[in-house]
C-alpha positions as CSV (number, residue, x, y, z in Angstrom):
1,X,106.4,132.5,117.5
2,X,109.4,129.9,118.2
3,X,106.6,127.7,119.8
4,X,103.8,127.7,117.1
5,X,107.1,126.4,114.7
6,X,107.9,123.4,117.0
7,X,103.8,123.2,117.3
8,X,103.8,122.8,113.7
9,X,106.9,120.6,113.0
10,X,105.3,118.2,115.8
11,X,102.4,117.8,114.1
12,X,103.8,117.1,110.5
13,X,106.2,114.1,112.7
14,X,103.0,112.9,114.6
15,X,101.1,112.4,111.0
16,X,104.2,111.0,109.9
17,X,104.4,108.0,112.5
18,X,100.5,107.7,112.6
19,X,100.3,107.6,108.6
20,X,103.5,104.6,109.0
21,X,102.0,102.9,112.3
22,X,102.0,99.0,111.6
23,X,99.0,98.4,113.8
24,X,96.4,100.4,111.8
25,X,98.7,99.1,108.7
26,X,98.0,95.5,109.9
27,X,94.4,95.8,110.9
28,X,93.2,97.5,107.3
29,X,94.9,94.6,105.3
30,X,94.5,91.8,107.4
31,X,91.5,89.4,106.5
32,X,89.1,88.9,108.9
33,X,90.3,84.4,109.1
34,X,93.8,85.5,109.7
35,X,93.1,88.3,112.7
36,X,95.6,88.0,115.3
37,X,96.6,90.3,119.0
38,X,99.4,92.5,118.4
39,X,99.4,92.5,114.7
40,X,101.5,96.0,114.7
41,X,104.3,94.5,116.4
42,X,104.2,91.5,114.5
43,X,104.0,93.2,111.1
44,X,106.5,95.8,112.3
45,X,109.1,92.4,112.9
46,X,108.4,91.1,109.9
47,X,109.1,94.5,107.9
48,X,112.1,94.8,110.1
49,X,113.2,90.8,108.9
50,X,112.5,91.7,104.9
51,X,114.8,94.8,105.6
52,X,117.7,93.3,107.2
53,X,117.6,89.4,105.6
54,X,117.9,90.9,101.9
55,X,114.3,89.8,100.7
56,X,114.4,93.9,100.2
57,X,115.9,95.4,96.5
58,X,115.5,99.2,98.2
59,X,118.2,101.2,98.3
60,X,120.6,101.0,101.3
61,X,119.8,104.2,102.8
62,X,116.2,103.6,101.8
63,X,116.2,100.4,104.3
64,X,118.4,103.2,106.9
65,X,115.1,104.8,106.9
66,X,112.5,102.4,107.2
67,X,114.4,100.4,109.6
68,X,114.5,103.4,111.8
69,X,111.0,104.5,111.3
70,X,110.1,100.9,112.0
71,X,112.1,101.0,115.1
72,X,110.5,104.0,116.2
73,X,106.9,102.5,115.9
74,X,107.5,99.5,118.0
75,X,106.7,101.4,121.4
76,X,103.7,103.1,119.9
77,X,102.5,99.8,118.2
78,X,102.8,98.1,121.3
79,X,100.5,100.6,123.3
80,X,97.9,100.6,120.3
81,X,97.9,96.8,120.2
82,X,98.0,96.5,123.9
83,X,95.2,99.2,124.3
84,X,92.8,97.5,121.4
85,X,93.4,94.0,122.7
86,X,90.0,93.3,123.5
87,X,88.7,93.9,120.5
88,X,91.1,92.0,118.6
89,X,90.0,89.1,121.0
90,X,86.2,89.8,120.2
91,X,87.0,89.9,116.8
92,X,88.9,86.4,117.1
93,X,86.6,84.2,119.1
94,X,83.3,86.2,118.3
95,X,80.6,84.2,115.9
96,X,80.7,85.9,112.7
97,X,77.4,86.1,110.8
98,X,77.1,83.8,107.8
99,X,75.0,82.7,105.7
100,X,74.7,79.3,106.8
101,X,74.2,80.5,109.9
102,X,71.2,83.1,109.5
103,X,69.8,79.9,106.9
104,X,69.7,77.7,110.2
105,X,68.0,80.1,112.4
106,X,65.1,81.3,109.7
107,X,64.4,76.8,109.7
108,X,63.8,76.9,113.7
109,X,60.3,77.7,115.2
């Protein structure tokens, strides 16, 4: 019974940090002309910066929290950024499909 508790409280943390990760964070609000690699570490710096320069108004041991949470991301951000790399760079240096584009090919033979 003890070990279906700590299953349970595991999975609550796990959907914790994976609901908080900065990497899927940074890659659903990022717009496609300002895609970078590592974006999860680099947004969870930036967080980390707003936090700890004052641009923050939260609560001080709101900013305890997030600070920590933040801190406790890093690793994992850093294995999800370092692990989706490639497609960050595809994403980057790949043509994208516009308009002008598809108009150009339709006036070749």
């Amino acid at each position: 019974m003890n070990s279906d508790i700590g299953r349970w409280i595991a999975a609550v943390l796990l959907s914790f940090l994976v609901s908080g990760c900065s990497s899927i964070r940074a890659r659903t609000e990022t717009p496609d002309k300002e895609w970078t690699v590592y974006p999860g570490i680099k947004r969870d710096v930036k967080d980390t910066d707003e936090l700890f320069s004052g641009k923050s108004s939260d609560p001080v041991w709101a900013k305890g929290m997030v600070a920590t949470m933040l801190v406790i991301d890093l690793p994992f951000s850093a294995v999800f950024d370092t692990v989706v790399a490639p497609y960050d760079l595809y994403r980057i240096y790949a043509p994208k499909d516009t308009d002008d584009r598809k108009a150009g090919y339709r006036d070749k033979p």
